[in-house]
C-alpha positions as CSV (number, residue, x, y, z in Angstrom):
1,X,130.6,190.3,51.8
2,X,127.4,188.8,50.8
3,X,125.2,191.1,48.2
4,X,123.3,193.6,50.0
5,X,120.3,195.9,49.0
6,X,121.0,199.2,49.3
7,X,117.7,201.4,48.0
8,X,115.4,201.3,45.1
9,X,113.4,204.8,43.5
10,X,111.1,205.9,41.2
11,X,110.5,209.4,39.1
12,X,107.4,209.3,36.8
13,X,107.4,212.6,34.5
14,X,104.3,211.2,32.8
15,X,101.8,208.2,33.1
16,X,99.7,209.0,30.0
17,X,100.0,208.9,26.7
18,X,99.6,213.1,26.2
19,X,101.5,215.3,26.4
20,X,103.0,218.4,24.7
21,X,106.4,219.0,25.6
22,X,108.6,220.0,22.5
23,X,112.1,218.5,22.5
24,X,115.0,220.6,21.7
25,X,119.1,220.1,20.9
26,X,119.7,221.1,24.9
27,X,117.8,218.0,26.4
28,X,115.5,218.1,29.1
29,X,115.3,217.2,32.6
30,X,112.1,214.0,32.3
31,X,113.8,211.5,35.6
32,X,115.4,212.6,39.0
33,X,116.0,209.9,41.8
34,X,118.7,209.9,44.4
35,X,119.7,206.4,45.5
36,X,120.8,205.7,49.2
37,X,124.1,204.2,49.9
38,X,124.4,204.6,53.3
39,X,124.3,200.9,54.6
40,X,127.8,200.4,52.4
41,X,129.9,203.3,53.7
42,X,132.7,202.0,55.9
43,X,132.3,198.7,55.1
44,X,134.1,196.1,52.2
45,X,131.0,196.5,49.7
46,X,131.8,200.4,49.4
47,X,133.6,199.6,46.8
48,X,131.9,197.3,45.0
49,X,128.0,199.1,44.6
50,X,126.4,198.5,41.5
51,X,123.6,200.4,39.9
52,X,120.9,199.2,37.4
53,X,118.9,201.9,35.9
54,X,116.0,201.7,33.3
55,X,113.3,204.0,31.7
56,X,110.6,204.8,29.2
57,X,110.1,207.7,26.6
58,X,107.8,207.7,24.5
59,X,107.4,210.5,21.9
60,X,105.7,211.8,18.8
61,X,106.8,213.3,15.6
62,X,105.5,214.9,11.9
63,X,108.4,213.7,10.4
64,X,111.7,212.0,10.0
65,X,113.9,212.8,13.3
66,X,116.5,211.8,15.6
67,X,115.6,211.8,19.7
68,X,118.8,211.4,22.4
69,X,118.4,209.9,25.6
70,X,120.9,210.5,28.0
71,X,121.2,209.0,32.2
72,X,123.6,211.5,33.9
73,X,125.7,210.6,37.6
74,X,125.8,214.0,39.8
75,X,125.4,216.7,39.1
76,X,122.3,219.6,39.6
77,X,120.0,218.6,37.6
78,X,120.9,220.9,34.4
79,X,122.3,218.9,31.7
80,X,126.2,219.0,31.1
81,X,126.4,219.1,35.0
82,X,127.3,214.9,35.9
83,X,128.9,212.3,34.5
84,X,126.9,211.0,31.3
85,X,126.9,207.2,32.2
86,X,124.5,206.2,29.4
87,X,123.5,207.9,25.7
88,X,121.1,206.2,23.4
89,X,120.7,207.8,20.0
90,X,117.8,206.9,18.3
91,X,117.0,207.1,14.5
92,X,113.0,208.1,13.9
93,X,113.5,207.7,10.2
94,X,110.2,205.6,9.9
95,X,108.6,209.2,9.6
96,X,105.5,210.1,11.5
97,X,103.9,208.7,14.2
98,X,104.4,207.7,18.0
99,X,107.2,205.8,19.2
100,X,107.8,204.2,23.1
101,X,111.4,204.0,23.9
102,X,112.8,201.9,26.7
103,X,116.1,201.1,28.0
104,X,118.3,199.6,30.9
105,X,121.4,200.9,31.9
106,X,124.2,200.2,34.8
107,X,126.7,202.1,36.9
108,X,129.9,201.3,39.1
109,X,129.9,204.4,40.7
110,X,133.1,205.4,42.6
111,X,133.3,204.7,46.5
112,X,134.3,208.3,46.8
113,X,130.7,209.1,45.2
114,X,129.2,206.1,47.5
115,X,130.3,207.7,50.7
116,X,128.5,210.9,50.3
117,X,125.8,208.4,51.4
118,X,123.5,209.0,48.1
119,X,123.8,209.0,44.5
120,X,121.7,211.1,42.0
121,X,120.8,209.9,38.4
122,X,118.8,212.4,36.0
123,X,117.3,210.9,32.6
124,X,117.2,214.1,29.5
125,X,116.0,213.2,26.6
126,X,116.8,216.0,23.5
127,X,116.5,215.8,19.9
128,X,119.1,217.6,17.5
129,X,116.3,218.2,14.9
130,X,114.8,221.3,13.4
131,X,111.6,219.6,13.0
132,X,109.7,219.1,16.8
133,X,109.4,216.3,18.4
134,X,107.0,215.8,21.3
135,X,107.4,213.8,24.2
136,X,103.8,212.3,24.7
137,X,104.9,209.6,27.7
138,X,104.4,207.6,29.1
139,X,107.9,208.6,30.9
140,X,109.1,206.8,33.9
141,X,112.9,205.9,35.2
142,X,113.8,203.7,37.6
143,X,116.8,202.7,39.8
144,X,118.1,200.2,42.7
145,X,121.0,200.1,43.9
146,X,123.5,196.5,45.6
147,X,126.4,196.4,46.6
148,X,128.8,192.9,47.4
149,X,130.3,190.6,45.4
150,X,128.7,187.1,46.4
């Protein structure tokens, strides 16, 4: 079947560059989006959806530390819930300061997930440091989901 769109979403945590939430080792909920599948139950591309997913962190820090990002298939919405589909661990060893993090990520979610006619993806982001980290944004993650092979 020829490549169809299936459904493209948007969850903004945080536009600006403030912010004051303190990161800690059980990572936090920053991106929720549910992407529609509908059009491909029941048909030959069920079985051949693709994801792409991307985001942006950005955080600040006093010192040396290390930050995890983390994009998560299913589950609730508390981390350790879904499938983790994506971890980026990222060494802030340059020492103080600001740093914007973005990545893209994909999926070949399983038809069985396809047929419940949507698919959730959350974005955490933790750090495993004693010292804080602060995620200052902006924080955006994205989604769109095809399906087909041609």
């Amino acid at each position: 079947m020829p490549i169809q769109f299936l459904d493209s979403r948007l969850s903004l945590h945080n536009t600006f560059s403030s912010g004051t939430e303190i990161l800690s080792t059980t990572p936090v909920l920053v991106g929720d989006i549910g992407l529609q599948t509908v059009a491909a139950i029941g048909t030959p591309n069920q079985s051949d959806v693709r994801i792409q997913l991307w985001g942006t962190v950005g955080v600040s820090r006093s010192v040396s530390n290390v930050v995890n990002i983390y994009v998560v298939r299913g589950g609730t919405g508390a981390f350790g819930s879904g499938i983790i589909i994506f971890n980026s661990t990222i060494d802030l060893s340059s020492g103080p300061g600001s740093r914007l993090f973005s990545f893209a990520a994909g999926d070949f979610p399983p038809a069985i997930n396809v047929a419940t006619g949507q698919i959730r993806y959350t974005m955490f982001v933790g750090s495993t440091s004693v010292d804080p980290v602060t995620v200052i944004g902006p924080v955006s993650f994205n989604g769109s989901a095809q399906a087909g092979t041609s």
